[in-house]
C-alpha positions as CSV (number, residue, x, y, z in Angstrom):
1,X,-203.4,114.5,16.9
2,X,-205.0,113.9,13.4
3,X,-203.6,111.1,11.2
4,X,-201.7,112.7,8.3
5,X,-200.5,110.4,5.5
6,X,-197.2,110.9,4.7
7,X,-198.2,111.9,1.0
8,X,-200.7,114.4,2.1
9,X,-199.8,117.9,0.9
10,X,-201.2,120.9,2.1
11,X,-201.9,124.8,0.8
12,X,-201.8,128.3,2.2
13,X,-205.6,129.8,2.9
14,X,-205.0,132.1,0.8
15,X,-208.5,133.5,0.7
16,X,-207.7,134.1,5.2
17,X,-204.2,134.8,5.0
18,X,-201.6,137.4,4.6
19,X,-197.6,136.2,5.1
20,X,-193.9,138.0,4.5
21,X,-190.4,136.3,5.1
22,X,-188.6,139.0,7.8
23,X,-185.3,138.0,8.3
24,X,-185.5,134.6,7.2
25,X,-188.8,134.3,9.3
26,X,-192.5,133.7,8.2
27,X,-194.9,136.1,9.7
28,X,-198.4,135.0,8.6
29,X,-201.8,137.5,9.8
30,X,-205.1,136.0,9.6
31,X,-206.9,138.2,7.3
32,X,-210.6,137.8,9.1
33,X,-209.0,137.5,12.8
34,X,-206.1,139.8,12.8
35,X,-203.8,137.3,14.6
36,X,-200.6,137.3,13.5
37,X,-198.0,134.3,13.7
38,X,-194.5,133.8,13.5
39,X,-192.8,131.0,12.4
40,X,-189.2,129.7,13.7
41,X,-186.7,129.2,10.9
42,X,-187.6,125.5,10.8
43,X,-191.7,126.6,11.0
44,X,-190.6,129.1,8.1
45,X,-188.9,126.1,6.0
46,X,-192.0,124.2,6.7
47,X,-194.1,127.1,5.4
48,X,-192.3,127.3,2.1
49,X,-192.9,123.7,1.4
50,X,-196.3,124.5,1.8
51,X,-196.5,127.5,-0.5
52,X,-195.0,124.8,-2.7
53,X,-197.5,122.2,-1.9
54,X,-195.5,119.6,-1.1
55,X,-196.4,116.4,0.8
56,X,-195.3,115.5,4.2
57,X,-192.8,113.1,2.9
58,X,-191.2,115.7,0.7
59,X,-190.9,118.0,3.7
60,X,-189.6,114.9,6.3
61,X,-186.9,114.2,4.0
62,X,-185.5,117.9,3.2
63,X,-185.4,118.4,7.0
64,X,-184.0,115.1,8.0
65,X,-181.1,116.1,5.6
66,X,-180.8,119.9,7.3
67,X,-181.2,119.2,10.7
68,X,-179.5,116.5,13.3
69,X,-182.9,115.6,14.8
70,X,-184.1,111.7,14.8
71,X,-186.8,110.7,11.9
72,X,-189.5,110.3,14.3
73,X,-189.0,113.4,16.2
74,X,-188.6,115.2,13.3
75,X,-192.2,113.6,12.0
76,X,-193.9,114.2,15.0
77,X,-193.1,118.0,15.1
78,X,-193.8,118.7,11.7
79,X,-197.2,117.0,11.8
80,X,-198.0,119.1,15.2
81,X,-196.9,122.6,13.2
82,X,-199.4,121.2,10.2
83,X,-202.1,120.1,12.9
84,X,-201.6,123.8,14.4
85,X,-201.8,125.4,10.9
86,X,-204.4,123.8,9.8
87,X,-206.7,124.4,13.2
88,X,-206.3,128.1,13.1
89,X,-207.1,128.1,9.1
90,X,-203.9,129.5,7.7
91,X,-203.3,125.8,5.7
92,X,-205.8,123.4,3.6
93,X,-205.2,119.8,3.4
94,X,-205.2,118.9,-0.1
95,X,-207.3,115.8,-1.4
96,X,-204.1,114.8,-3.5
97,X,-200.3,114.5,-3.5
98,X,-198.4,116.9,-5.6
């Protein structure tokens, strides 16, 4: 898995990507590869922090004080979700923290 700083921030492609909120769920189509995604409510809270381009660190903490899941675990599945994002081009790592 990629090394993500904790104050790296990310964007939506939006030049590749296409997304609603359905029911409290992100559905996100790849504009050039027609695939589309759909994001768990967690994967959808994730999202929004990205529309918002916040960091990793920003994301950790509004979790950790949501959801009764251990720091590290919780961590460890939001960087896989960015990793995953960011491999099928529907995120951009940002060069700065917002």
């Amino acid at each position: 898995m990629p090394k993500i700083e904790i104050d790296t921030c990310f964007k939506i492609n939006k030049a590749k990507v296409s997304y609603r909120l359905i029911n409290q769920e992100a559905v996100v189509l790849h504009l050039e590869r027609g695939f589309y995604y759909s994001l768990n409510k967690t994967g959808t809270l994730i999202w929004q922090f990205i529309e918002q381009q916040r960091s990793l660190g920003e994301i950790i903490e509004y979790l950790g004080s949501k959801l009764e899941i251990g720091a590290e675990e919780l961590k460890n599945d939001a960087i896989s979700l960015l990793c995953d994002l960011e491999k099928e081009e529907l995120i951009l790592k940002m060069n700065y923290a917002h």
